[in-house]
N, C-alpha and C positions, 0 to 999 in steps of 0.2 A: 787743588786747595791744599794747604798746609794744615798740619795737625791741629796748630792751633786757633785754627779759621773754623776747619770740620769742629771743634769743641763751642766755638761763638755762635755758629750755626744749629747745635742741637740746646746749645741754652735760650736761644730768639723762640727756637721754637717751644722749648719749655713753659717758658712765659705768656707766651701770646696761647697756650692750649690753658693754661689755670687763670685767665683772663676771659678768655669766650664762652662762653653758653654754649656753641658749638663743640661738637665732638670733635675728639682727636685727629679720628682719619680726615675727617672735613677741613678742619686746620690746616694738617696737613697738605692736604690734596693743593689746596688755595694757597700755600707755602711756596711750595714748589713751582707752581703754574707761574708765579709772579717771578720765578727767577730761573728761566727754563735752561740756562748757560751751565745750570750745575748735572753735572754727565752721573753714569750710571757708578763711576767707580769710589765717588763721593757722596754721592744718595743711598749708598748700602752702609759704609761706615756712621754717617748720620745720624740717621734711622736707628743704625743699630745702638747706637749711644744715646737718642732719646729714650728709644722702650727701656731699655737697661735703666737710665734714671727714673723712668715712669712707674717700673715695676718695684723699684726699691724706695718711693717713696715713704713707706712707717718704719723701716729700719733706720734710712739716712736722717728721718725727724728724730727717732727716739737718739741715737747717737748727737744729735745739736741739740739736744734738749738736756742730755748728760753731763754736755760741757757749758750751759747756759747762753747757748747760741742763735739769736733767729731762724726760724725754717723757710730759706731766700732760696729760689733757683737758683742761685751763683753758689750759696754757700752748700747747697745739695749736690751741686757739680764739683766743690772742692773734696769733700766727703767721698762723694762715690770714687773721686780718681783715689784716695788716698785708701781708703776700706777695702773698696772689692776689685779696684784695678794693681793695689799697692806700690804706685809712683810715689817716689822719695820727695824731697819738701824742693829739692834743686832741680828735679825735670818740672816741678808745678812750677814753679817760680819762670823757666825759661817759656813754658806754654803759657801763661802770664804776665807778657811783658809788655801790652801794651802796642805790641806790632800793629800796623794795619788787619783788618779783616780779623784779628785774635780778642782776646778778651785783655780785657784790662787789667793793669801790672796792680798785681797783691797789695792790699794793704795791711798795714800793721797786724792788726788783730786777724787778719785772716791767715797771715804767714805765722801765726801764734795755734792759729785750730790745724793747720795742716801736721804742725810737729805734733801737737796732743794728739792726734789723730791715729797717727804713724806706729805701724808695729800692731795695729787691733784688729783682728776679724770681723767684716761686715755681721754676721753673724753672732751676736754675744750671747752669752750662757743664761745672761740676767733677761733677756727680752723676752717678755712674754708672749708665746706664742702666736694670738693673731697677729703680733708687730710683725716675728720670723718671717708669718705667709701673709702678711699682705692681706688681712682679711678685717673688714672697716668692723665697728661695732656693730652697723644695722643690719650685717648679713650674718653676723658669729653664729648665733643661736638656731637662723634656719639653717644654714650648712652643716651646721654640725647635725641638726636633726636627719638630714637631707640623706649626707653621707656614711654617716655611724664612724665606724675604725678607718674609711678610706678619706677620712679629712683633708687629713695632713698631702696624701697623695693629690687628692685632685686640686686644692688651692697653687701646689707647686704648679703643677700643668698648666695652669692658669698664669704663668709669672713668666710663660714660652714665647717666644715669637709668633705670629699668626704665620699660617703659609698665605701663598694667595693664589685662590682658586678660581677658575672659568665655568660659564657653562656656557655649551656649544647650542647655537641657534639651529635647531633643525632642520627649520625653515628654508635656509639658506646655505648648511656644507656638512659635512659630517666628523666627528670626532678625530677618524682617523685622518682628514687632512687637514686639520688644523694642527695637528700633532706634527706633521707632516711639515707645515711652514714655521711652526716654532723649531719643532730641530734645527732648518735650514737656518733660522736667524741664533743659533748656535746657545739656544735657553734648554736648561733644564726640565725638562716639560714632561710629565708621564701619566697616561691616564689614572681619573680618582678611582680610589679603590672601592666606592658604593653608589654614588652619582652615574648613572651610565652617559651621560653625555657631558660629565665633569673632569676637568686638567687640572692639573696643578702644577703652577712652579715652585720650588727649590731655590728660589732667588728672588732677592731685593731689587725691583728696577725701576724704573721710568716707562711710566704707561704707556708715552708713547711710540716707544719699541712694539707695540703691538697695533696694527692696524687692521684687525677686524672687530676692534672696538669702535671706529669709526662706520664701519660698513656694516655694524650689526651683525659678524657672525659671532660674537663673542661677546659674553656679558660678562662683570666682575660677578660674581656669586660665590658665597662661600658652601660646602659640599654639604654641609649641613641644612640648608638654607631651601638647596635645591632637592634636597628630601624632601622636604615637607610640601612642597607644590607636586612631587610625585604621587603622595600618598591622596591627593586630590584624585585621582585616576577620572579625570574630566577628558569627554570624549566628542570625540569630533560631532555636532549640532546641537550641545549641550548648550543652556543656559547658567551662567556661573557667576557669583557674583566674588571679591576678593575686598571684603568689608572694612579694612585698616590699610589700602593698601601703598600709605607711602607714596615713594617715587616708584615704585612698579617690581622689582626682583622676581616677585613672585607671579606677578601678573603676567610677564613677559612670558616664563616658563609654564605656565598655565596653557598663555594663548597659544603657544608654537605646540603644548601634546595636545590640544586642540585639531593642529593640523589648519589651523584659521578658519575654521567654520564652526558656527555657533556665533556665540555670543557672549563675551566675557566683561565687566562690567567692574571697572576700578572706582571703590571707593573712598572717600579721608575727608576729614574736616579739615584739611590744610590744600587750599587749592594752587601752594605754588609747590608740593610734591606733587602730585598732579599735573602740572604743567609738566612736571620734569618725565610723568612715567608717560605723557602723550607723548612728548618726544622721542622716548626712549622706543616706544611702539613703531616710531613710525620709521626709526630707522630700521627696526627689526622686520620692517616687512607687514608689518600686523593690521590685517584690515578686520579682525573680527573684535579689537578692543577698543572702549569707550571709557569714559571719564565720568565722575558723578559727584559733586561736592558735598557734602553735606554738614548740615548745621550743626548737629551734634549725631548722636550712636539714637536718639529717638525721631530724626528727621521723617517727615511728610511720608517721603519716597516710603521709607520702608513699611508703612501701611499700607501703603497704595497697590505694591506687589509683592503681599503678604503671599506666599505658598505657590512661589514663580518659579523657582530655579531651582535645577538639578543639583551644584556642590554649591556649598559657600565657604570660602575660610573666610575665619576668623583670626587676624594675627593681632594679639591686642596689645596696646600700649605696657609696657611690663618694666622690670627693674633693669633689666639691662644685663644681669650676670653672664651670662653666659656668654656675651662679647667682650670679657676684660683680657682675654688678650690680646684684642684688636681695639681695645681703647682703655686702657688702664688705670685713665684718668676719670671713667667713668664710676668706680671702686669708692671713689671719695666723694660722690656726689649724692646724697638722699634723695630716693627714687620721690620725684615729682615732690611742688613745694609743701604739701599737706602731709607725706610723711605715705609707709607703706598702704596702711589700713584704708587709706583715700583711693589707693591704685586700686589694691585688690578689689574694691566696692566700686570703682568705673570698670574691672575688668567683667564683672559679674555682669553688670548693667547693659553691657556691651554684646557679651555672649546671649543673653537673653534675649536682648531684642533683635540680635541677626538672626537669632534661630526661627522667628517669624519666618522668613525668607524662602525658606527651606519647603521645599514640597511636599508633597507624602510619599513615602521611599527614597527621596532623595537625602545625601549626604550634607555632614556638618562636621569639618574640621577647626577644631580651636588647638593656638598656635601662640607660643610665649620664645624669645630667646631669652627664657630664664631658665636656672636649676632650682627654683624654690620649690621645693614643692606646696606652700599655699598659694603659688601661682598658677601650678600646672593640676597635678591627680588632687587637690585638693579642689580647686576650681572645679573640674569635672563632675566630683561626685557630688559637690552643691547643685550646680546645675541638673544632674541626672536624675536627684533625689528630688528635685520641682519641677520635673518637666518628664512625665511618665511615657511619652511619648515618641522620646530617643532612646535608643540604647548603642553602647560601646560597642564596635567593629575591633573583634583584635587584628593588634599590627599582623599576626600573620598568617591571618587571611584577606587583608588589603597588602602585606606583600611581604612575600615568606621570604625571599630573597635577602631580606635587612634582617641579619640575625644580631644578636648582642647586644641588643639597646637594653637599657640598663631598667626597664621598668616591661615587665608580662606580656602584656596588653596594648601601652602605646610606645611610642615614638620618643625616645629619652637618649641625647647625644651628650657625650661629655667632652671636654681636651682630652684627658685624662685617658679616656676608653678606646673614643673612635679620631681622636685629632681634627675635632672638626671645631667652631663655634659649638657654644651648650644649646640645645634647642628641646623644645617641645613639643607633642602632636600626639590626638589623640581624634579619631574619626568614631563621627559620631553617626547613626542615620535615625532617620526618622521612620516612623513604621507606614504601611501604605494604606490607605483607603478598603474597608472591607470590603468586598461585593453585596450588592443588598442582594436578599435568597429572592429567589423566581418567585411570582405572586400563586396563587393556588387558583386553578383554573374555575375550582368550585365558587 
C-alpha cells in the first residue's frame, strides 16, 4: 500500500469506529477480516495511525475549535499530520491528491487550516489539562480522586499502545512451547512477567499468523485479565459459577485451572456472547463448561441454587476505563445511556444477588476493568457493610506472588504500574456453617 492509501485506510476506519455502537477492537477485528489481502507490514503502520488519532482526539478538537473549524475525521487527520507528525502544507497536499485508494485532493479551506496549523505544538500552553491527557469530563473528578499527584502519570499510560497478550491453554501444550513456535514463526514473543501461562507480543499483526488460536491452545487475553481468573483458585471438582460472563475469557481460563472436572457454569443476559464462549469452549477442549442465559442479575436460576458453588466471580458491567488503551474510543462514550450513578446501582444489584450463590466457605470474587474507585473498594465496602457474612481475603494470602498492586488488600492493575489493562479484584468468602455443639447426653 502507498502512504497515502495506509492514511484513507486509518480514516475508513476512524469513521466507521465513531459510527458503531461497537467497540473499537470489534471494528476493527471486522475491518480487517473483510479485507484479508492487507499483509502484516501495512496493518502495523495502520493501526498505528489510527490509535495515535484515537488517542489525540480533545487536543485535535480543541485546536479546530481554535480556528473555527468542524471536529470531522478527515479534518482530525489533517491536524494530527500537521501538529504531532509536522508535515509541511506540500507533502499534505501530494498525500491528498485524489489518487486511487488515497484520500481526496484538499479543498480550499482545508489547504487554509493546514498552513494555520503549521509551525504549533500538538501540545499548547493554553489547553487545559484534561484536553493535554485525554481525560473526558465524566471521569475528571474520579481520577483525580483515584490517583492524587500520579494523575497526570497514569492518564499518559493510558494514551500507550495496548501490547497483545496470550494465555496458553493448559489443557492442551505448555507455555514453553508455544514460545517455542512463536519464535520459529520469527514474532517477538516473551513470556508475561505475572500471568504464569501468559505471552506477549512486541508487535502489531494479523491474527492469523497465529494458529493455535484455531486449535485452542491459545487465547487472546490480556495479562491483566488473566489475573483475575487466577485469583479464583478454583480447583479441580469444584462447582463455579462465572456470573457476567460475556463471551467467555475468563471462563475458558477458569475451566482449564479446573483441569476440566467439576463444573463451571457461564452466565449473561446476552445469549449471543454465549453462543461465542460455547464455541470458544469447545475448541478449547472443555467438557466441564456449560452455558446459562439469564433474564436479568435477579433471574429464577439464581434462587433455585442459592448456596451451590464453591467460587463465583463476579465481573460486572462497569465503565470501561481501564481498557482505553485498547479502545480509546471508548473515553468519549458516557458509561451506559442513564449516566454513572445507574451503573454503579446495577453494579451493586448484581453483586448482591450472586452472592446468593456462594456456599458457606466458599469464595466471592467481584471484578471491574475499571480504575474508579466507586466502582471498585467503594463497591466492596458497600456490599461488605450489608452483608455481615463475607469478609475480604487479602490479595496476599490468595497469592503473595502478585506483589505491587496499587491497592493493600485487593487486586488493583494500572498501564501505568504494571502495563497491563486497569483491572479490579477483590476476593471475598463467605464464612462456614458452625457446627451445632454435641447434645448433652443428660
Amino acid at each position: 500500500m502507498t502512504p497515502a492509501a495506509r492514511l484513507q485506510a486509518a480514516l475508513d476506519l476512524m469513521i466507521d469506529i465513531g459510527t458503531s455502537a461497537r467497540t473499537a477492537d470489534a471494528v476493527i477485528s471486522a475491518w480487517f477480516r473483510a479485507r484479508r489481502q492487507i499483509d502484516d507490514c501495512d496493518r502495523g503502520p495502520i493501526l498505528d495511525m489510527l490509535h495515535a488519532l484515537l488517542s489525540h482526539r480533545a487536543r485535535l478538537g480543541w485546536w479546530l475549535a481554535r480556528h473555527g473549524r468542524p471536529d470531522t475525521p478527515r479534518n482530525r487527520l489533517l491536524a494530527f499530520l500537521v501538529l504531532a507528525e509536522g508535515r509541511r502544507p506540500e507533502e499534505i497536499k501530494r498525500l491528498f491528491s485524489g489518487v486511487k485508494y488515497g484520500p481526496a485532493a484538499l479543498t480550499e479551506a482545508e489547504q487554509t487550516l493546514v498552513v494555520k496549523l503549521q509551525g504549533n505544538p500538538v501540545d499548547h500552553p493554553a489547553m487545559p489539562e484534561d484536553v493535554r491527557l485525554e481525560c473526558p469530563d465524566w471521569a475528571a473528578e474520579g481520577f483525580r480522586r483515584r490517583f492524587g499527584t500520579d494523575f497526570a502519570t497514569e492518564m499518559a499510560a493510558m494514551l500507550t499502545p495496548p501490547p497483545l497478550d496470550l494465555r496458553v491453554n493448559s489443557l492442551k501444550t505448555t507455555r514453553a512451547a508455544v514460545l517455542r513456535q512463536l519464535q520459529a514463526l520469527e514474532l517477538p514473543a516473551q513470556a508475561s512477567a505475572l500471568a504464569p501461562l501468559g505471552i506477549r507480543i512486541a508487535e502489531r499483526m494479523s491474527l492469523a499468523r497465529l494458529p493455535g488460536l484455531k486449535t485452542g491452545e491459545i487465547e487472546i487475553q490480556d495479562e491483566g485479565s488473566q489475573l483475575v481468573a487466577l485469583l479464583m483458585q478454583a480447583r479441580p471438582g469444584d462447582r463455579v459459577v462465572d456470573f457476567c460472563a460475556g463471551p467467555g475469557g475468563k471462563t475458558l481460563a477458569i475451566a482449564a485451572q479446573m483441569q476440566n472436572k467439576g463444573r463451571i457454569i457461564a452466565c449473561d443476559v446476552s445469549e449471543g456472547r454465549l453462543k461465542r464462549c460455547a464455541e470458544r469452549a469447545r475448541r478449547a477442549g472443555l467438557q466441564n463448561a456449560e452455558t446459562r442465559v439469564l433474564s436479568s442479575e435477579t433471574d429464577r436460576w439464581v434462587k433455585r441454587h442459592k448456596a451451590s458453588f464453591d467460587r463465583v466471580l463476579v465481573d460486572v458491567p462497569c465503565s470501561g476505563t481501564g481498557t482505553w488503551r485498547r479502545n480509546p474510543d471508548a473515553r468519549w462514550r458516557t458509561p451506559e445511556e442513564k449516566g454513572l450513578d445507574a451503573l454503579l446501582a446495577l453494579q451493586g444489584r448484581i453483586l448482591a444477588s450472586a452472592a446468593r450463590l456462594v456456599k458457606p466457605g466458599g469464595r466471592l470474587v467481584y471484578a471491574t476493568c475499571s480504575m474508579m474507585a466507586d466502582e471498585n473498594e467503594d463497591q466492596v465496602a458497600a456490599f461488605l457493610a450489608t452483608h455481615p457474612e463475607f469478609s475480604a481475603v487479602p490479595l496476599a494470602e490468595v497469592a503473595p506472588q502478585l506483589t505491587g498492586s496499587a491497592h493493600p488488600d485487593y487486586l488493583s492493575l494500572t498501564p501505568a504500574r504494571h502495563d497491563t489493562d486497569g483491572f479490579f479484584a477483590a476476593v471475598l468468602q463467605r464464612a462456614a456453617v458452625a457446627e451445632a455443639p454435641p447434645e448433652d447426653d443428660a
